[in-house]
N, C-alpha and C positions, 0 to 999 in steps of 0.2 A: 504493500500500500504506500509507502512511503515514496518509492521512487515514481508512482504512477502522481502523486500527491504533488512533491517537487516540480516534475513536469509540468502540470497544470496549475500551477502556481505563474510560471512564466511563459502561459498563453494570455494571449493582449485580451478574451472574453472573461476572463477571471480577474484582472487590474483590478486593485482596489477592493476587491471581494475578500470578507475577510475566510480565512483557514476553514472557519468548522464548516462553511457552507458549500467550500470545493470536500471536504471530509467527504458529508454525504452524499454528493454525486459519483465519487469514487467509488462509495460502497456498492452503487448502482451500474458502474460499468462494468462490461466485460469485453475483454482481451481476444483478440481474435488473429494469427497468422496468416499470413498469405504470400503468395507465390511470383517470383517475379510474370510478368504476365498476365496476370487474375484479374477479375475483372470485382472493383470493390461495390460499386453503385452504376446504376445505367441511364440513362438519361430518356427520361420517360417512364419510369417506375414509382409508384409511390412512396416518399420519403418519411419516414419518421425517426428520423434520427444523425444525431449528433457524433461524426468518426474525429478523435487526434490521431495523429502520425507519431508514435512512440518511437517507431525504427523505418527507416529508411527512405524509399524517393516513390512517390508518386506523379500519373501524370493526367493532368484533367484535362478533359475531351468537350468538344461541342459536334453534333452530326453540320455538314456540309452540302448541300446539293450541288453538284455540278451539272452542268449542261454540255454537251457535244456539241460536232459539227451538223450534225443528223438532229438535233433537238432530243437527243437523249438523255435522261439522264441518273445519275448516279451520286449516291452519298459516301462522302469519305469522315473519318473522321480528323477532326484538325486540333492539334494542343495548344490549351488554352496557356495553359500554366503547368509548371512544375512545382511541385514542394518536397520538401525535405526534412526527416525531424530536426534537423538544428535550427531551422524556420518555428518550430514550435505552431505547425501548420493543425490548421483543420478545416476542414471543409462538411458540408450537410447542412450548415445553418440555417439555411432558404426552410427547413422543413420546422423549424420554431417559428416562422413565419405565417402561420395559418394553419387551418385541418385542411388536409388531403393533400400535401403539395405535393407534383411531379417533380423529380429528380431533374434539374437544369441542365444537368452535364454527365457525362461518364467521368469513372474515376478509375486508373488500371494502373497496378503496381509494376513500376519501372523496378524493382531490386524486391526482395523478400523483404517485408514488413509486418511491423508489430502494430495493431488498430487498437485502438480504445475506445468503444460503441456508447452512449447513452439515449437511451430511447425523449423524444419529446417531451412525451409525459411526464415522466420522472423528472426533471427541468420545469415544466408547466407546475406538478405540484409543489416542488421546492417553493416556486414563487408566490404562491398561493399562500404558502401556509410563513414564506418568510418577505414580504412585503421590501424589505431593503435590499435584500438580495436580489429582488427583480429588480427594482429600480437601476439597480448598479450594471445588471448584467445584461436588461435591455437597451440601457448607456453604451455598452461597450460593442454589443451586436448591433448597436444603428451607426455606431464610427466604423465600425469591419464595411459593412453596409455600402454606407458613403464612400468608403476607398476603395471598393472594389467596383462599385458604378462610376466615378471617375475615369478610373481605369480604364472600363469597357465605355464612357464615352469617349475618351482620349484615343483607341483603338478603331473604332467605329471613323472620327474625322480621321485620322491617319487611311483608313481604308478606303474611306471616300476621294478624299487627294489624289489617291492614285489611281482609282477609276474613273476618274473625273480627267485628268493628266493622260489616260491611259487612250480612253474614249476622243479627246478632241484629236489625238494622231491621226 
């Protein structure tokens, strides 16, 4: 417990939270291995739940459609991002965001890694039943938030640019 404890201590969703209320989400996680290759979440799946990266690299996916010469066409998948546990990464949070949410992205392990699962709910009641705790930890999931929609608008004009640059040739 300790070391899963410490970890979660210096993820940026925990800031400012104090000890006992990462305690009892710990008690609620569990530990799951997997496979360089494996595929952790899929994009289009119902999400409920919360993975950290305890050990190693993952790499997050969004599906692509492309189009042919012929008007055909075909999906690939394209990386978003990579994380890494010294990132003190995690990803799934979109699924604290509402009941039923679809998985936005695939997530497939680039090396053999250690996950640290907590279902929504278990997080939902935490909050419920400890009113500071939410406040702090919906703080810190609406700044994750914000700098990850940045990002993908940042991406989004960069991708424009050069369609746009692409197209008047």
């Amino acid at each position: 417990m300790t070391e899963k404890l410490e970890f979660l201590k210096n993820v940026y969703l925990f800031q400012n939270i104090p000890e006992k209320y990462i305690k009892s989400l710990v008690k609620e996680m569990s530990l799951k291995d997997y496979v360089k290759g494996e595929e952790i979440i899929r994009e289009g799946d119902k999400g409920e739940s919360l993975f950290f990266l305890f050990k190693g690299k993952v790499a997050v996916t969004k599906k692509m459609t492309l189009f042919d010469d012929a008007q055909g066409r075909s999906q690939v998948d394209k990386a978003l991002i990579k994380l890494k546990d010294s990132d003190y990464a995690f990803f799934g949070e979109m699924s604290l965001c509402g009941q039923s949410e679809l998985r936005s992205a695939t997530v497939v392990a680039e090396s053999d890694c250690t996950l640290g699962e907590i279902g929504a709910a278990q997080i939902h009641e935490l909050i419920k039943v400890h009113q500071d705790f939410g406040l702090k930890f919906y703080h810190n999931l609406a700044n994750v938030l914000a700098d990850r929609l940045r990002k993908a608008n940042r991406d989004t004009l960069k991708l424009a640019t050069a369609l746009s640059l692409a197209l008047e040739e």
